[in-house]
C-alpha positions as CSV (number, residue, x, y, z in Angstrom):
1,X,127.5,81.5,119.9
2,X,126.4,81.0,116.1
3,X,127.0,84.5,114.2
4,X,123.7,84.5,113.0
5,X,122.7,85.4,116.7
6,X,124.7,88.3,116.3
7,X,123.8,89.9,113.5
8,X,120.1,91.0,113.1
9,X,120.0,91.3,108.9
10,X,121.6,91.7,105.7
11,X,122.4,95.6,107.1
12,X,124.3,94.4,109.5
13,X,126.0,91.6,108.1
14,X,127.6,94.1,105.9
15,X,129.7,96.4,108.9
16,X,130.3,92.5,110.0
17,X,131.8,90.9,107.1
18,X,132.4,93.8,104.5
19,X,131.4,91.6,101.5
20,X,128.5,89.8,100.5
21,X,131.0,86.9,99.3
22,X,132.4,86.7,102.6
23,X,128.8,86.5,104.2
24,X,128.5,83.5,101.5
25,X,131.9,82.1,102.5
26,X,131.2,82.5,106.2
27,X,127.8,80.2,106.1
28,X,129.5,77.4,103.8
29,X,132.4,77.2,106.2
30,X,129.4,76.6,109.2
31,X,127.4,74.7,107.0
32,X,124.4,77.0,107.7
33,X,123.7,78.5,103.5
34,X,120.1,77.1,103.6
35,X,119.1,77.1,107.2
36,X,116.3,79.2,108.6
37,X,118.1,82.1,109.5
38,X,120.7,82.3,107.4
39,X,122.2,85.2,106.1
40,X,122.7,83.6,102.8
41,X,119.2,82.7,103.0
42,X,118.2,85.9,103.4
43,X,120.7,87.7,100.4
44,X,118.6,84.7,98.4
45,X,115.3,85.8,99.5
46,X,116.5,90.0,98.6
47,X,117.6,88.6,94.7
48,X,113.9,87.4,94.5
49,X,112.4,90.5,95.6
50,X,114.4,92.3,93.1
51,X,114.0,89.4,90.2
52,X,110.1,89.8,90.9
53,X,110.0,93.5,90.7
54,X,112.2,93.7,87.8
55,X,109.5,90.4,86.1
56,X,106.3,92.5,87.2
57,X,107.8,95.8,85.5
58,X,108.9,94.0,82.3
59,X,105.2,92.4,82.6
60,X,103.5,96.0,83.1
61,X,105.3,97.1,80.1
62,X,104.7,94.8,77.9
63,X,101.3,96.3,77.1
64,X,99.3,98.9,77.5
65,X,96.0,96.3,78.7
66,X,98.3,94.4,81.3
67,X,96.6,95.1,84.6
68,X,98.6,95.3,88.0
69,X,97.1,92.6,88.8
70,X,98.0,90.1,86.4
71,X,102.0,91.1,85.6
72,X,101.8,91.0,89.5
73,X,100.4,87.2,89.5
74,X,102.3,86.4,86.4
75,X,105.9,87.7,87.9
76,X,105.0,86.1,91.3
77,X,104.5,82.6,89.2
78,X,107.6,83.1,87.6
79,X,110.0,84.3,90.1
80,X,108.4,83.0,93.6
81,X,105.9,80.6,93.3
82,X,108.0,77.7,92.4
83,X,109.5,78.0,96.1
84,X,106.7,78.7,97.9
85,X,104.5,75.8,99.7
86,X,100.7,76.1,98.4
87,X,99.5,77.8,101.6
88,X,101.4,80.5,100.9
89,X,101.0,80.6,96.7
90,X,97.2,80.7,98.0
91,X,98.0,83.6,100.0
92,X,99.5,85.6,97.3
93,X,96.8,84.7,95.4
94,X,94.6,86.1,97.6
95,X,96.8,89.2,97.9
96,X,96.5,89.9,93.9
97,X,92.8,90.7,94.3
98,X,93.6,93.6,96.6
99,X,96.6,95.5,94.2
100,X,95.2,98.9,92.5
101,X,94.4,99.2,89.1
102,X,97.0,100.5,86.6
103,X,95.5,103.8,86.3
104,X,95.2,104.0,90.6
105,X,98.8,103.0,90.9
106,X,100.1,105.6,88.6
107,X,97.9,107.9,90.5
108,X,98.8,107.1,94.0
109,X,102.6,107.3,92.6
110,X,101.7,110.6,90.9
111,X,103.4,109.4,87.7
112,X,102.1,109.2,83.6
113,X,102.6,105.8,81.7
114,X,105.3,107.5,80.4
115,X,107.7,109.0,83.3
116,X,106.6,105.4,85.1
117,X,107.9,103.5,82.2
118,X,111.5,105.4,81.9
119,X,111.4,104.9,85.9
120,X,111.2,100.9,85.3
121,X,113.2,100.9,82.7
122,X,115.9,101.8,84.6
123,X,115.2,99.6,87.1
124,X,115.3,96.4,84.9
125,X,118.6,97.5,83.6
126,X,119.9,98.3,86.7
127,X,118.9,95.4,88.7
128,X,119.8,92.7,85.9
129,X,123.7,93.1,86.8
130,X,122.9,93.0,90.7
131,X,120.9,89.8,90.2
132,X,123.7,88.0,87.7
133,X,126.1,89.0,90.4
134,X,124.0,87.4,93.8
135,X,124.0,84.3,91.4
136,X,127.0,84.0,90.7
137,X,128.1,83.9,94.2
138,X,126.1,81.0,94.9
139,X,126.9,79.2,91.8
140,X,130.5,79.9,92.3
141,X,130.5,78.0,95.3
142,X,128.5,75.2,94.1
143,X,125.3,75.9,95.6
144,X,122.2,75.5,93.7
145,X,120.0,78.9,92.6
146,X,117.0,76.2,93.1
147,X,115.9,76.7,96.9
C-alpha cells in the first residue's frame, strides 16, 4: 500500500514522518515528488499559498490607490499563474471581480490601514524565512522550484 493512501494531508504527514525533509526524502526514494497526490506536492502547493499572500500584501502596501483587486490579480500572476492551465488562470480571473474593496476588507476585518499594515508586515517578514526554507528542501535534493 503507497503511504500516500495513509496519510490524508500535510497534518498528518507530520505525526508520520516528524520532518518536512523526511516527507521530501520519503517521495524521492518512491519516486512519487510530482505525482497527484503527493505530499511533496502538496508542501509545494502550501509555499504558494504563502508566497501569494505575502506578494498580494507587499502589493496592497505599496500604495495607498492599490485596490484588492488588482494586488490580488497582480500577486496571482506572479506567484500562481505561471503553473496554472488557462481554464483555471480564467477562473481566477473571474474570482478577482468578486474580492471587496480595500475600504470593505479593512471593514469586514475590523482593522485601520494602519493596524492592517503592521499586521502584514509581519507577515512578509515572517513568512520569507518559511518560504527560503520549503525551497531549499527541494533544491537540495535537485528538484526543480518550477512545477
Amino acid at each position: 500500500m503507497e503511504y500516500t493512501s495513509k496519510v490524508n494531508d500535510l497534518a498528518d504527514a507530520a505525526i508520520l514522518y516528524g520532518t518536512l525533509s523526511k516527507v521530501i526524502d520519503c517521495d524521492v526514494k518512491t519516486d512519487t515528488v510530482k505525482s497527484a497526490e503527493s505530499l511533496t506536492r502538496k508542501l509545494r502547493r502550501v509555499r504558494q499559498g504563502l508566497d501569494l499572500i505575502r506578494e498580494l500584501f507587499q502589493n496592497f502596501l505599496s500604495t495607498d490607490d492599490y485596490s484588492l483587486k488588482e494586488a490580488a490579480s497582480t500577486a496571482y500572476k506572479q506567484v500562481c499563474a505561471p503553473y496554472h492551465t488557462w481554464a483555471v488562470r480564467t477562473a481566477g480571473s473571474a474570482g478577482m471581480c468578486a474580492l471587496p474593496t480595500r475600504d470593505q476588507l479593512l471593514l469586514s476585518l475590523n482593522e485601520t490601514d494602519e493596524s492592517a499594515e503592521k499586521e502584514m508586515r509581519r507577515y512578509i517578514k515572517a513568512s520569507l524565512p518559511v518560504i527560503e526554507y520549503i525551497d531549499n528542501l527541494y533544491t537540495s535534493r535537485g528538484i526543480s522550484l518550477d512545477w
